[in-house]
C-alpha positions as CSV (number, residue, x, y, z in Angstrom):
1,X,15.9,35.6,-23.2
2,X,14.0,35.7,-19.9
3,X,14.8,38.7,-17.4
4,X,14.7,38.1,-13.8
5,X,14.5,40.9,-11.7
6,X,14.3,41.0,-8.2
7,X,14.0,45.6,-7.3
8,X,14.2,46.0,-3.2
9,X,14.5,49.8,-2.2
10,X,16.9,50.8,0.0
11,X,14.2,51.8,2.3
12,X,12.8,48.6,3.1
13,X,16.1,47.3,3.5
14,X,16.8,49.5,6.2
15,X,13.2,48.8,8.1
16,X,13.6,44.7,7.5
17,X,17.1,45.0,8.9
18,X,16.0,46.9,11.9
19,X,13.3,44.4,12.9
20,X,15.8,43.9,16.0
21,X,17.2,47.4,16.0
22,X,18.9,48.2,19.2
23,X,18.0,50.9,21.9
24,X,19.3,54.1,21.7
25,X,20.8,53.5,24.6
26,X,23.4,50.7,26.6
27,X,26.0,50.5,27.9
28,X,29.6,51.5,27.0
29,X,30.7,48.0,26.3
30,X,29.3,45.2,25.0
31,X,32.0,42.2,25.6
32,X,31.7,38.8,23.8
33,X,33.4,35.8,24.4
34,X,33.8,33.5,21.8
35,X,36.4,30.1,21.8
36,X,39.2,31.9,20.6
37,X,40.7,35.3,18.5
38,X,40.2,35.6,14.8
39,X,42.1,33.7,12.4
40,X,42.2,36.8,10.2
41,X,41.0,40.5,10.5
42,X,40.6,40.6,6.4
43,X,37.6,39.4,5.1
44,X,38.8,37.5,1.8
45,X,41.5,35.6,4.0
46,X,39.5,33.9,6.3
47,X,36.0,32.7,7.3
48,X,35.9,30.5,10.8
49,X,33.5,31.5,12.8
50,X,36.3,33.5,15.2
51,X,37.0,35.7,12.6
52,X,33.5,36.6,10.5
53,X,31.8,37.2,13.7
54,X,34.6,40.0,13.9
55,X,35.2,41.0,10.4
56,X,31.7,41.0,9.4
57,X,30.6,43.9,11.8
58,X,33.9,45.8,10.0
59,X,32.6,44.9,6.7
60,X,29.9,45.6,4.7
61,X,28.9,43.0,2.2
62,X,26.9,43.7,-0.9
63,X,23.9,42.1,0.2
64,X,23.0,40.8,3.0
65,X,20.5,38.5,5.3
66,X,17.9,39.2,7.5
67,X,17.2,38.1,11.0
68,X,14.4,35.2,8.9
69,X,16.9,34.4,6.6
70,X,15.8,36.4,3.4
71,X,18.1,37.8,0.7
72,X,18.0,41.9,1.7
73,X,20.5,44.8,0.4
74,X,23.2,46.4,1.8
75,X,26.0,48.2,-0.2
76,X,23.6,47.0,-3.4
77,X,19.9,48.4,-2.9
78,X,18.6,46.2,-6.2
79,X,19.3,44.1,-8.7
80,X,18.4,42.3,-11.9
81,X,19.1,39.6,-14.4
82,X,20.5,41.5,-17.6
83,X,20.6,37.4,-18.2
84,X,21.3,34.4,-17.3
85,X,25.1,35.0,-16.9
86,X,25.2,38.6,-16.3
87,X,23.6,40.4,-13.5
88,X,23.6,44.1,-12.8
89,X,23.9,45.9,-8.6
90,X,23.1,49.3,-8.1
91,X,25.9,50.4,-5.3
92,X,24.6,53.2,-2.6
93,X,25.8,56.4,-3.0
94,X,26.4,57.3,0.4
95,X,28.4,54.5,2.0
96,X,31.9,55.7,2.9
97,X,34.4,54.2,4.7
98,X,35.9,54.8,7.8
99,X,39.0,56.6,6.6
100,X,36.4,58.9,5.0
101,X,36.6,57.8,1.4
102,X,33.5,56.9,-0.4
103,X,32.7,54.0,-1.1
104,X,32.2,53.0,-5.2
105,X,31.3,50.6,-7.5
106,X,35.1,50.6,-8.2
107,X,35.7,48.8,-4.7
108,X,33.1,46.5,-5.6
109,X,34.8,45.1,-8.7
110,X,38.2,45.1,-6.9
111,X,36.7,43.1,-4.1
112,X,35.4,40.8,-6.3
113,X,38.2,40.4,-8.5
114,X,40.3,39.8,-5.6
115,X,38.6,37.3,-4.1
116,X,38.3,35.5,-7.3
117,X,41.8,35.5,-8.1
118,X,43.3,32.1,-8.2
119,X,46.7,33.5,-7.0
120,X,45.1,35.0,-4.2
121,X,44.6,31.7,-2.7
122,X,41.2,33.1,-0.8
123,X,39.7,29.9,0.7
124,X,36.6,31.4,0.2
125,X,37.6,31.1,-4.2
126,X,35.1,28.0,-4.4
127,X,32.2,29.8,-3.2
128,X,32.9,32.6,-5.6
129,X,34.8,31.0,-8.8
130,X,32.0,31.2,-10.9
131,X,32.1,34.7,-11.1
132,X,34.2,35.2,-14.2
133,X,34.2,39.2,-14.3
134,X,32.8,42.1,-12.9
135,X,32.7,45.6,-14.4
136,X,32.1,49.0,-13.1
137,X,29.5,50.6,-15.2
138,X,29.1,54.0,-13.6
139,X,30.4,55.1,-9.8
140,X,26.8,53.2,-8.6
141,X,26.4,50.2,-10.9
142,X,28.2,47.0,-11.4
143,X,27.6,44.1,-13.6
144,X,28.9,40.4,-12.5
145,X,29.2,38.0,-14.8
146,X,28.8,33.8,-14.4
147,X,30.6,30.9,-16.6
148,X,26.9,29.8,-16.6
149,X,23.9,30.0,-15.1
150,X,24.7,30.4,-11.4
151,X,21.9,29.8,-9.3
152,X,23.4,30.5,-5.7
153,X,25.4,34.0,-6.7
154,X,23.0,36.0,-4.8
155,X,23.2,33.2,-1.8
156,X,26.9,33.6,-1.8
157,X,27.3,37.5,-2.6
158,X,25.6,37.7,1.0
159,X,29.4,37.0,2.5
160,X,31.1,39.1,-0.5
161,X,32.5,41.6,1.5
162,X,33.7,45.1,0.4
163,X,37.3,46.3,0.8
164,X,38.7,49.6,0.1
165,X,40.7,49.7,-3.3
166,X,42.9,52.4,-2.6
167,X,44.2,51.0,1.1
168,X,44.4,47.4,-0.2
169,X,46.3,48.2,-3.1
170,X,48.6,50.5,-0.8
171,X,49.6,48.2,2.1
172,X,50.5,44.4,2.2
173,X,48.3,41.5,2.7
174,X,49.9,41.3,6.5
175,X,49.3,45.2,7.2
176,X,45.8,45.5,6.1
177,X,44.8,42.2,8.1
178,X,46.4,44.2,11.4
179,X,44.4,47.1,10.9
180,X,41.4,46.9,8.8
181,X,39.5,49.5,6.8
182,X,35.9,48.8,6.5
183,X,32.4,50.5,6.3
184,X,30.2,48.5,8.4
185,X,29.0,49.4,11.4
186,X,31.7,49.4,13.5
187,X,35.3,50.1,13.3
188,X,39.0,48.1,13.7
189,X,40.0,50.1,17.2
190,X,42.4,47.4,18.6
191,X,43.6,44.0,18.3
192,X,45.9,42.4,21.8
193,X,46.8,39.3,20.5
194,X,45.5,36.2,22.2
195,X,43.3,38.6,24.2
196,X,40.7,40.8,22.4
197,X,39.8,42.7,19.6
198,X,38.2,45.9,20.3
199,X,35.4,47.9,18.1
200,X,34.4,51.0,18.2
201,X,30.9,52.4,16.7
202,X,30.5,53.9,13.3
203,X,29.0,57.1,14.2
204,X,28.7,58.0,10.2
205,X,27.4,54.6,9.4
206,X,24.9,54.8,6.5
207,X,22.5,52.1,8.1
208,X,20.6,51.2,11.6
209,X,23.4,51.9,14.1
210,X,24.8,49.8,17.1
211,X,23.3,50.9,20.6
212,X,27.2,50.1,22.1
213,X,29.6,52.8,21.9
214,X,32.1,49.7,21.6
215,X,32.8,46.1,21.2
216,X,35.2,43.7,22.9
217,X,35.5,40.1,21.2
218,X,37.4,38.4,23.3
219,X,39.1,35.2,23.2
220,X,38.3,32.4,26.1
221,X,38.8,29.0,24.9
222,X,37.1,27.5,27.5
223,X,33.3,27.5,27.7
224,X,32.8,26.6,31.4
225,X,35.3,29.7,31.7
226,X,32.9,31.9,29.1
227,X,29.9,31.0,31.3
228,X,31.3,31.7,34.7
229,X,32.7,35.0,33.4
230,X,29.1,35.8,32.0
231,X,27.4,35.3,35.5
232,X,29.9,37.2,37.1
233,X,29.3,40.1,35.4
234,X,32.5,39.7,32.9
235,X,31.1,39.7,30.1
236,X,27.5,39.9,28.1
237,X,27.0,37.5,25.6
238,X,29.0,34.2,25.4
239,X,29.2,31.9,22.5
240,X,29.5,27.7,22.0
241,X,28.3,27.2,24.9
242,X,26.7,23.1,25.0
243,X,23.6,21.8,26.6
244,X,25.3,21.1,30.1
245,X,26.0,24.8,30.4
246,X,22.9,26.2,29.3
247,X,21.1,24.3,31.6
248,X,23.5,25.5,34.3
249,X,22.9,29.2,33.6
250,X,18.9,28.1,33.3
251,X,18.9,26.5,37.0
252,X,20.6,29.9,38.4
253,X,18.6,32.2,37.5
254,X,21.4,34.7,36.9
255,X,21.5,35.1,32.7
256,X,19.7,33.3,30.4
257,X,20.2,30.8,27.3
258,X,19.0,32.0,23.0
259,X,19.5,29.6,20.7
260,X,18.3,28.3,17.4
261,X,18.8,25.4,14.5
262,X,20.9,26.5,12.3
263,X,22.3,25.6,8.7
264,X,25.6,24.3,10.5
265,X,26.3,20.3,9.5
266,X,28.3,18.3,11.9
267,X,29.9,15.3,10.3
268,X,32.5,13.0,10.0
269,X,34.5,13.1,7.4
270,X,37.1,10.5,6.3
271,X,39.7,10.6,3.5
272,X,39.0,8.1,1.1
273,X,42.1,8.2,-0.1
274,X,43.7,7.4,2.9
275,X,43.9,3.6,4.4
276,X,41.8,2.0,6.0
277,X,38.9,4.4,5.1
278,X,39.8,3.6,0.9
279,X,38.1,0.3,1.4
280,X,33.9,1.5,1.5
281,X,33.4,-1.8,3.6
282,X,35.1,0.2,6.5
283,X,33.2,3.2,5.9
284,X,30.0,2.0,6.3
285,X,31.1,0.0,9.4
286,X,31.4,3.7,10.7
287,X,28.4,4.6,9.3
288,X,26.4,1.7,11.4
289,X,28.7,2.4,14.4
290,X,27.7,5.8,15.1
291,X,25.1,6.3,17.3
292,X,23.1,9.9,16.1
293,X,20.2,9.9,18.1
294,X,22.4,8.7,20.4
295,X,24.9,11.6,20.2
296,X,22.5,14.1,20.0
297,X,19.6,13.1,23.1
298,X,22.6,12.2,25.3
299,X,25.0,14.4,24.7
300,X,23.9,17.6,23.7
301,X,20.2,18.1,25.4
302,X,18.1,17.4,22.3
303,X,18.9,20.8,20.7
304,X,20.4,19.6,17.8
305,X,17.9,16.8,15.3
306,X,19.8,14.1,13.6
307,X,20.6,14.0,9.9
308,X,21.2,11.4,6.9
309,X,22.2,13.8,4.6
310,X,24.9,16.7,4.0
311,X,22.6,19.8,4.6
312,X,20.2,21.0,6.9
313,X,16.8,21.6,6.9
314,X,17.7,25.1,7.0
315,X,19.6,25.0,3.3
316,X,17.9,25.5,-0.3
317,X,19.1,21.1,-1.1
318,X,17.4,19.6,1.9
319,X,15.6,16.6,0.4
320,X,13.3,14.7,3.1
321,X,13.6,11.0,2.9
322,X,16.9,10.7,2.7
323,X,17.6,7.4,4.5
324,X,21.8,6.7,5.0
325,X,22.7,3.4,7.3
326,X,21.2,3.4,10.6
327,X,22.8,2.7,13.7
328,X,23.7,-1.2,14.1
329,X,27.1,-1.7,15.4
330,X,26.5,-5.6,15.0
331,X,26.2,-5.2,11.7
332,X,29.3,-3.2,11.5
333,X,31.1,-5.8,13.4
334,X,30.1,-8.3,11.0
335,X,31.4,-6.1,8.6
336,X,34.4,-5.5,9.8
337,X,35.1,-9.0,10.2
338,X,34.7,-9.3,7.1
339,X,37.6,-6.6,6.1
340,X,39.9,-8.8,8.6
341,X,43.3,-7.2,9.7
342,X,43.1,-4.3,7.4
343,X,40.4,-3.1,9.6
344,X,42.3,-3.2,12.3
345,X,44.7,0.2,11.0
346,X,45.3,2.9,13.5
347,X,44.0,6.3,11.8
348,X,43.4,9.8,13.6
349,X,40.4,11.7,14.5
350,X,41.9,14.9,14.2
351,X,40.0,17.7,16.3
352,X,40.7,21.1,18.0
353,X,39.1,22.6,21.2
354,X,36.3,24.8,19.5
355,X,34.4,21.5,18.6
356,X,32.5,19.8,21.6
357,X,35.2,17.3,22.8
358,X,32.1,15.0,24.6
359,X,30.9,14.3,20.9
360,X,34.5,13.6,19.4
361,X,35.0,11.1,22.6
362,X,31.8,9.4,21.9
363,X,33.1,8.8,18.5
364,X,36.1,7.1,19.0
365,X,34.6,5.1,21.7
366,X,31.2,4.0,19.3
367,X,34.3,2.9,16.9
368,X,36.3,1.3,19.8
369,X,33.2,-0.5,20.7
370,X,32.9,-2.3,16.7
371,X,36.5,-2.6,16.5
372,X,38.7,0.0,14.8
373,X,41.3,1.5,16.6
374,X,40.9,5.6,16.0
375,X,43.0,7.8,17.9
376,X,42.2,11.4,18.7
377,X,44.4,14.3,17.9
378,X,44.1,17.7,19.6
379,X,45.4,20.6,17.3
380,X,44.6,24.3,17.7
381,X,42.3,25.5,15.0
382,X,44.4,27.5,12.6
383,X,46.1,24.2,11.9
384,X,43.3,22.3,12.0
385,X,42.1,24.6,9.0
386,X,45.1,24.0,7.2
387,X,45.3,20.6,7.2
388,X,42.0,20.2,6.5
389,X,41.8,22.7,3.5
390,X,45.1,21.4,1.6
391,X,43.8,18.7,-0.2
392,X,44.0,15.0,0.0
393,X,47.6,14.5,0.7
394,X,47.4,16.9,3.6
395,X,43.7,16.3,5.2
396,X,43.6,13.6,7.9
397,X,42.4,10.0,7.8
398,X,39.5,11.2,9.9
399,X,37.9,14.3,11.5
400,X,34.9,15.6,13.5
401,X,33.7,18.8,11.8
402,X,30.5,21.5,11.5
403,X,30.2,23.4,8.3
404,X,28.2,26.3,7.5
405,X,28.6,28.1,4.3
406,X,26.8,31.0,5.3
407,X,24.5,31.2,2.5
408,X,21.6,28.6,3.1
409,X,22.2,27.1,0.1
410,X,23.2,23.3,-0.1
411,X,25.7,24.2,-3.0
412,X,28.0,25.9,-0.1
413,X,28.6,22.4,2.2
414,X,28.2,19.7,-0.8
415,X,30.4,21.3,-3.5
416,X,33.8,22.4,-1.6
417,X,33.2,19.1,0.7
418,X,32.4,16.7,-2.4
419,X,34.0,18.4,-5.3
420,X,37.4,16.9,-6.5
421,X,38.2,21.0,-7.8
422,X,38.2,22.0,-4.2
423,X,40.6,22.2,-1.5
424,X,38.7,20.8,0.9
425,X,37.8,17.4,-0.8
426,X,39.4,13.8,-1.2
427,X,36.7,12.1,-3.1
428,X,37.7,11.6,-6.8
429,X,34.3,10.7,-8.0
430,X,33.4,11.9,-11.6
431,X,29.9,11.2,-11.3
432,X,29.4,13.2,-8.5
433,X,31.7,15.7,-9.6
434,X,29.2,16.1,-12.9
435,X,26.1,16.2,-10.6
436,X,27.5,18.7,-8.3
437,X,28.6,21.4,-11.3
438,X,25.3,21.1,-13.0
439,X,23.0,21.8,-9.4
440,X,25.1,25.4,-9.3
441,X,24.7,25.8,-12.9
442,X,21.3,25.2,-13.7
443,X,18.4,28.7,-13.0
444,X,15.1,25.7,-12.8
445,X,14.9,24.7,-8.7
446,X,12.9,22.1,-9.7
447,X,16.0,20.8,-11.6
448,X,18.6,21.4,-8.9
449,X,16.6,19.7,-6.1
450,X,17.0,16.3,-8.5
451,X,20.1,16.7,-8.8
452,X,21.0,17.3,-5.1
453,X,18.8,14.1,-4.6
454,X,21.1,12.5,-6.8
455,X,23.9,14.0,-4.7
456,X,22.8,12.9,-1.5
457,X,22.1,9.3,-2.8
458,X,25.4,8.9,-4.3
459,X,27.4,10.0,-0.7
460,X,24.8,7.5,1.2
461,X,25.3,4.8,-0.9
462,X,29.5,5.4,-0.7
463,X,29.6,7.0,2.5
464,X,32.1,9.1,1.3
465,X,31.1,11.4,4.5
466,X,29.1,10.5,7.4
467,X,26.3,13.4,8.4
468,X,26.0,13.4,12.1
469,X,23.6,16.4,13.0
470,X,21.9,19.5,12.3
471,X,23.8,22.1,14.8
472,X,22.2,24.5,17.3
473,X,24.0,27.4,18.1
474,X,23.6,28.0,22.0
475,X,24.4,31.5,23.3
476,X,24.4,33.1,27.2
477,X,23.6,36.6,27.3
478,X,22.9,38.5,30.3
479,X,19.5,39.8,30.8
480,X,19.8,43.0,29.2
481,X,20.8,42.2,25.6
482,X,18.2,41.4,23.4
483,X,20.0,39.2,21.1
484,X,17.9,36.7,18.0
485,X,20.2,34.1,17.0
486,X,19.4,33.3,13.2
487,X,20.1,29.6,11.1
488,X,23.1,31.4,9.2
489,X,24.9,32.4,13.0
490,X,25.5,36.4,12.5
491,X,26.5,38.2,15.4
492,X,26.0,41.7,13.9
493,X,26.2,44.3,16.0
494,X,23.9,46.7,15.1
495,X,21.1,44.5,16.0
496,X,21.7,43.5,19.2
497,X,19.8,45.8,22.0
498,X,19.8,45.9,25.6
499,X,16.8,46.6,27.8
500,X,19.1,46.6,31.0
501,X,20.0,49.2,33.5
């Protein structure tokens, strides 16, 4: 039996997560504006970007990433293969949480058990569901075990995060979402509804600690709003902001613009089980009436780069030279023609503000322009999430979307996208279905980067989802905070710094 091992001391961890550590001074509030409040304040309910950019700063998860993407500790300071199904975490033994308790390898198994608990409904379960148990050895170790060989467990514990047994088990689903127990870096102080959620710092905290005595995320679903409020002094650092706004706060002078490429995949997605988008002639018609380079040079600024395949270049499954069909809405004409009347069914493009409404437009007028008769339809985003999450019956005929797993690993967009098992899917295709469990079940990465070939092949040649772009993620921040966006989009707190008076 071969024995992977991968030892990191808690030491390093701490200097590699600190390559940004903050000052030891700012000021008394840092206040970010992001498109609207959290979804969720507990970590295993919820994971839009409104809420993990909240949570995950309340949280600690049992290992972590870096600001260059690498796999680092947190609650676990190493870890080994006991096989290829079982793998063994050494907990720290001075985490505690912010009632006080300590934090133990006990927590660990009930956070994993939770989240992996069917009747839980966590719509996080298909990142974790191949976790079949986990077992406290001693107060500081834990062993997890696989169905199989899992190859993106240590990809995916990175957004495991760690909830405190005995409060959990004491208060309802409701009251621990209003007033969360963590031990990250900063704790649940407030939460006005519709307004802000406010953070305070973790003095006691084990790790690097935030240079801002407190937090405010606040919810402004407007971005030329979240931009005006940032040059006025309002507020620090402002979030989904596009390529027209940053080049408005670049011309002033007053603020400045951080982004970076991240592992985010906009796309269109279409359910194939849904008319007119079950016959594939009308799906590649879209996929030759969408104009990428298009979308992306005149739309949003040339910060995002185009993509003909479900991932990013940012993701462990990018395969170069993945051609899907190319722009040609003549051709899609002539295929629609082809279709006759049935082509001519209304369907919906459902949306909801926190996408980039310029794009969605574009859309729906590329598919005007061949033909088809798509509709859009504004919802707000917790029931965009639903709909979009409750399988085929419930998901839309059509929607603009961005996905990132979190993890850099093309296993978290393909399977709960593709996958017939998940949620989030409408394609019933067995072949695929077979591909996609044997890429998160096989150790060899020469073997898994096949079989995402095969993966991304297969959804070209059906279009079963149309990739659209690789996403930036654009930020304003005053001049004071020294802020490095990173590929996987965490806003921790403790490693942002100011430099400003």
């Amino acid at each position: 039996m071969r024995l992977n091992k991968l030892l990191i001391a808690a030491l390093t961890a701490a200097t590699t997560l600190s390559l940004a550590a903050p000052m030891a001074w700012a000021k008394d509030m840092l206040v970010i504006d992001f498109v609207g409040e959290p979804n969720s304040l507990d970590p295993h309910v919820q994971w839009n970007p409104d809420s993990f950019n909240v949570y995950r700063n309340i949280f600690d998860n049992l290992i972590t990433r870096d600001d260059e993407g690498k796999i680092a500790p947190q609650i676990a300071t190493e870890w080994k293969y006991l096989s290829d199904t079982k793998v063994e975490f050494k907990i720290r033994d001075d985490v505690k949480f912010h009632d006080g308790k300590p934090l133990t390898a006990e927590d660990v198994v009930f956070s994993v058990k939770r989240i992996t608990d069917p009747a839980f409904a966590s719509p996080q379960l298909g990142q974790f569901n191949q976790i079949t148990d986990a077992e406290a050895v001693d107060p500081t170790t834990v062993v997890l075990t696989t169905a199989g060989p899992y190859p993106v467990l240590l990809a995916q514990l990175t957004k495991l995060s760690i909830v405190p047994k005995h409060i959990v088990e004491a208060v309802s689903k409701d009251e621990f979402n209003l007033k969360p127990v963590g031990s990250g870096p900063y704790k649940f102080e407030t939460w006005n509804r519709g307004v802000e959620v406010i953070l305070a710092r973790n003095d006691e905290y084990w790790g690097p600690k935030g240079a801002f005595p407190k937090a405010s995320f606040r919810a402004v679903p407007d971005a030329a709003t979240r931009v005006a409020n940032l040059q006025s002094g309002i507020s620090d650092l402002v979030t989904n902001i596009d390529s027209d706004l940053a080049s408005q706060i670049d011309a002033s002078g007053n603020g400045k613009v951080v982004s970076a490429r991240t592992e985010r995949v906009a796309y269109f997605a279409m359910n194939v089980q849904k008319a007119p988008l079950d016959d594939p002639r009308v799906r590649l018609a879209i996929a030759h009436a969408i104009d990428k380079e298009g979308i992306v040079e005149g739309i949003l600024g040339g910060y995002e780069a185009p993509v003909d395949e479900l991932a990013s270049p940012a993701h462990f499954g990018w395969i170069d030279g993945i051609e899907a069909a190319q722009y040609d809405p003549e051709k899609a004409k002539e295929i629609l023609a082809e279709v006759g009347d049935a082509a001519k069914t209304e369907f919906s493009i459902l949306t909801a503000p926190v996408y980039d409404q310029r794009v969605v437009q574009a859309i729906q007028q590329m598919l005007a322009d061949v033909g088809l008769n798509a509709k859009i339809e504004m919802t707000d985003m917790g029931n965009w999430m639903q709909r979009m999450q409750s399988g085929p019956e419930s998901i839309p005929q059509t929607s603009f979307s961005r996905w990132s797993c979190g993890c850099q690993d093309a296993d978290g967009i393909l399977y709960p996208l593709l996958h017939s098992s998940s949620g989030w899917a409408n394609v019933k295709d067995q072949k695929l279905d077979e591909v996609l469990d044997a890429a998160r079940s096989t150790i060899d990465s020469g073997n898994r980067l096949e079989l995402y070939k095969m993966v991304h092949e297969l959804v070209v040649k059906e279009n079963y989802i149309i990739p659209l772009y690789q996403a930036s993620v654009i930020y304003g921040a005053v001049d004071g905070v020294e802020f490095t966006p990173t590929p996987n989009e965490n806003i921790f707190l403790n490693r942002i710094g100011w430099s400003g008076n």
